[in-house]
C-alpha positions as CSV (number, residue, x, y, z in Angstrom):
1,X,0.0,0.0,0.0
2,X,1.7,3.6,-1.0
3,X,2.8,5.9,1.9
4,X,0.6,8.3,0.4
5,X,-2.7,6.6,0.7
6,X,-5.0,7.3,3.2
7,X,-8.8,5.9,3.6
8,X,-11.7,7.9,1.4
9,X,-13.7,9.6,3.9
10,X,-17.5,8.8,3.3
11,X,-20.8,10.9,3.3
12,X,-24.0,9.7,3.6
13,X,-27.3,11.9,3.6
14,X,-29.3,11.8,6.5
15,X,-33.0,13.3,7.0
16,X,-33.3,14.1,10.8
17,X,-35.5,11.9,12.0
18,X,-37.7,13.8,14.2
19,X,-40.2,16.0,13.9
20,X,-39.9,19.7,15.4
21,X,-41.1,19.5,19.2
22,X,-43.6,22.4,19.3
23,X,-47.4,22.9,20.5
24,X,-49.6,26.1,21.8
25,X,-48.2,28.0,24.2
26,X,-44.6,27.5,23.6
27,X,-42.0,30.2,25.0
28,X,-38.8,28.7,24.3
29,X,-37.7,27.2,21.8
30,X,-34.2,25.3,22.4
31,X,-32.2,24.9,18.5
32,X,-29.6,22.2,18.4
33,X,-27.4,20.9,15.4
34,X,-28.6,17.6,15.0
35,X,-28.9,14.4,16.2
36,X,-25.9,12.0,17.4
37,X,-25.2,9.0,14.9
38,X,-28.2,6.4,15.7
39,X,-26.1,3.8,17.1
40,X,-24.9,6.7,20.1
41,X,-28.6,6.9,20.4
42,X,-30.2,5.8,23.9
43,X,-33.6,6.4,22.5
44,X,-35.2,8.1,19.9
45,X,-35.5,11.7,20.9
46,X,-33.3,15.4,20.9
47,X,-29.8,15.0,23.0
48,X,-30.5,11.3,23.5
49,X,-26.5,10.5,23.2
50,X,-24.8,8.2,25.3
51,X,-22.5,11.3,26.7
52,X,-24.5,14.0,26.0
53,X,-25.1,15.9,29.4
54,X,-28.1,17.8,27.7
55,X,-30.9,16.0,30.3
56,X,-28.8,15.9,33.7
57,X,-27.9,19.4,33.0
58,X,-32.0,19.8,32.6
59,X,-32.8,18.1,36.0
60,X,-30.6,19.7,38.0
61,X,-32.1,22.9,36.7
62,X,-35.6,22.3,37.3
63,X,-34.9,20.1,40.3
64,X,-36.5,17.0,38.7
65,X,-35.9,13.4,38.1
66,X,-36.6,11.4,35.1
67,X,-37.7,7.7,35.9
68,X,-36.6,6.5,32.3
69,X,-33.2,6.6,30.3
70,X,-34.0,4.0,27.6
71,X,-36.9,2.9,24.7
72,X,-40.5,5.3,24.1
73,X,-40.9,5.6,27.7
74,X,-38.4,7.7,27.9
75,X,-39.6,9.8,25.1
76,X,-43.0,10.1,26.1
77,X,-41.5,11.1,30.0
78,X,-38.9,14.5,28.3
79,X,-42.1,15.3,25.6
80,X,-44.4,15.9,28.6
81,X,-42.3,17.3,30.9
82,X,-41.2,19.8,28.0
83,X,-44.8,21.1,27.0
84,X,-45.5,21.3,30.7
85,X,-42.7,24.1,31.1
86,X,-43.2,26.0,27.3
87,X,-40.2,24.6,26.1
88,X,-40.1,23.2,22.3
89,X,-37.0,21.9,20.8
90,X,-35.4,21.7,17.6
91,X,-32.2,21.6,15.2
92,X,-30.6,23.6,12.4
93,X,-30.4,20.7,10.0
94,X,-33.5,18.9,8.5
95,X,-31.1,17.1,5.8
96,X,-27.2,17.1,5.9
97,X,-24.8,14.9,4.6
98,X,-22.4,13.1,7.6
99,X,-19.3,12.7,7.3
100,X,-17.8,9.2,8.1
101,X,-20.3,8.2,10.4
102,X,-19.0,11.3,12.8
103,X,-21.3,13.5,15.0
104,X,-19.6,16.7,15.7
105,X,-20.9,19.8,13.8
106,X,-18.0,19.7,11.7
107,X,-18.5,16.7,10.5
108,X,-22.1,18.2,9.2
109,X,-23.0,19.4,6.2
110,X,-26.1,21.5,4.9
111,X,-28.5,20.3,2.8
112,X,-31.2,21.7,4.2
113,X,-32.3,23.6,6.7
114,X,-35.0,24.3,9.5
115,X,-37.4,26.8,8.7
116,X,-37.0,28.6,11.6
117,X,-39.6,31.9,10.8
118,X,-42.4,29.6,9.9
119,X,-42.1,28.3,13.3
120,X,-42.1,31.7,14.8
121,X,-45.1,32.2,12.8
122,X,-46.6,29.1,13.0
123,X,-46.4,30.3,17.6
124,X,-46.8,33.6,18.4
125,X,-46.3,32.9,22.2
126,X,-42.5,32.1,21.1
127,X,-40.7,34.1,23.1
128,X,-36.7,33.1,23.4
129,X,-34.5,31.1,20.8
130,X,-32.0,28.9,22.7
131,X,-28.8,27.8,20.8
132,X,-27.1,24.6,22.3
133,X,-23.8,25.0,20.1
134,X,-22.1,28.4,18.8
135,X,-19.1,27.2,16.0
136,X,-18.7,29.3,13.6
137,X,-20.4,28.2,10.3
138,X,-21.1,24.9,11.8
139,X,-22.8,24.9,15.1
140,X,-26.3,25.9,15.6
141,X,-25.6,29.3,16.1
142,X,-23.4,29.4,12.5
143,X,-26.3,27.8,10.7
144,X,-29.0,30.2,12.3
145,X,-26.9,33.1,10.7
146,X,-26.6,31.0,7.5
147,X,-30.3,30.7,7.6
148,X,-31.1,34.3,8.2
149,X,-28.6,34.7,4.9
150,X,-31.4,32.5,2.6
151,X,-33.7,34.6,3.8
152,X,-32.1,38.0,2.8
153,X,-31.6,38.8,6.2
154,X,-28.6,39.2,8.9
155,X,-28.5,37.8,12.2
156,X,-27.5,40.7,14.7
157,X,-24.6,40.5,16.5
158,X,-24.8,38.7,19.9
159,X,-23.0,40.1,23.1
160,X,-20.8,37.7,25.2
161,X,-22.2,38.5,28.9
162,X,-20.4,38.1,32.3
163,X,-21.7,34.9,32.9
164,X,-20.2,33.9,29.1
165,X,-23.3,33.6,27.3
166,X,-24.5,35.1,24.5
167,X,-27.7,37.2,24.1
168,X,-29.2,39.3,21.4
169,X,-32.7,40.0,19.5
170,X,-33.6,40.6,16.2
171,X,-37.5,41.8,15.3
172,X,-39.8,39.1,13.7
173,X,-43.2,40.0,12.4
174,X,-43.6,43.1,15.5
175,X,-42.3,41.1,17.6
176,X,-38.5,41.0,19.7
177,X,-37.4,37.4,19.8
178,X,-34.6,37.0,22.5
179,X,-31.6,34.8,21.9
180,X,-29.2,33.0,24.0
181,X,-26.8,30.6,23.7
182,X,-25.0,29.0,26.2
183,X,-22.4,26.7,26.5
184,X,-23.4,23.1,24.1
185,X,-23.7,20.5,26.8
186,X,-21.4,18.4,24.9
187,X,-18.9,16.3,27.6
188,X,-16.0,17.8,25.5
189,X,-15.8,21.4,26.6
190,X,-15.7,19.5,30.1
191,X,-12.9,17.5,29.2
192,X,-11.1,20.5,28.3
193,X,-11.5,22.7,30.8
194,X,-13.8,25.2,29.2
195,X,-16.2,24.7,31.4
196,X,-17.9,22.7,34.5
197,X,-21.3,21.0,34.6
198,X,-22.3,23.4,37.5
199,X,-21.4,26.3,34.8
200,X,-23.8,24.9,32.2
201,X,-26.4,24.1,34.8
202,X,-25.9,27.9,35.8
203,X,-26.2,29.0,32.3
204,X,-29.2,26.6,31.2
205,X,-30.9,27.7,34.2
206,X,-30.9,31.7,33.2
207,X,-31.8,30.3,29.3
208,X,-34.7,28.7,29.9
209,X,-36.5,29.9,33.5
């Protein structure tokens, strides 16, 4: 085999395979990338990866406990406890192409994407856009401001606050929809020091309550 050969990485093209989490009376609306590789899935639902710290991060919030961590029971247990608080959940991508079977935003690729204003249309009571990742071009906060692009539009520019999240607005329709985005609760900023849980629980907690 030549020195020079290296393996031919491989894309496949993957619909996400939810549907948007949304329902009357909604006031936040949490906007994610997408979904991990199905076989890091524990179940089939948003931030349902084996590392993801997305729902312990959420219960020590709102001071809960969720009974289930595997199969629809699970599902059915985050869907209600969501519509119970306002909070609807979505991700950038609604087709991409994935790169060798890898699950970090930069190994996702646009095909196409969330419509985010018919949502806001779709539920006026939507208040606050949460952002779980912010990579450049690639997170979900790079896609939103590709998104606002296809719609001959510009995302404003976001502040970076003491407590490291960023906040802005934009007007939609006579309305101010907030944004935040906190840190992604991705195990890998931990790993590297960027952050603690107990900072992500701090910052999910001013996001969302």
């Amino acid at each position: 085999m030549p020195n020079n050969w290296r393996k031919q990485d491989v894309y496949h093209v993957e619909k996400h395979p939810f549907e948007p989490l949304t329902f009357p009376g909604i006031k936040f609306l949490i906007i994610g990338t997408f979904p991990t590789y199905k076989d890091n899935l524990k179940y089939n639902f948003f931030y349902s990866g084996k590392e993801n710290l997305f729902w312990e991060i959420i219960e020590d919030v709102f001071k809960h406990s969720f009974h289930f961590q595997s199969n629809q029971d699970a599902v059915n247990e985050r869907r209600e406890f969501l519509m119970a608080n306002g909070i609807g959940m979505t991700d950038m991508h609604q087709m991409c192409y994935r790169k060798n079977k890898l699950s970090t935003d930069e190994n996702l690729f646009p095909i196409i994407l969330t419509d985010i204003f018919s949502l806001l249309e779709q539920h006026l009571t939507i208040e606050r856009l949460i952002l779980t990742s912010r990579t450049e071009v690639f997170g979900a906060l790079g896609l939103l401001h590709t998104y606002f692009l296809h719609q001959h539009d510009k995302l404003p520019s976001l502040t970076r606050r003491q407590d490291k999240i960023l906040e802005g607005q934009f007007s939609f329709k006579n309305r101010t929809i907030k944004i935040y985005v906190p840190y992604s609760p991705s195990p890998r900023l931990i790993t590297d020091k960027r952050t603690s849980k107990q900072e992500l629980v701090e910052m999910y907690k001013i996001c969302i309550k």
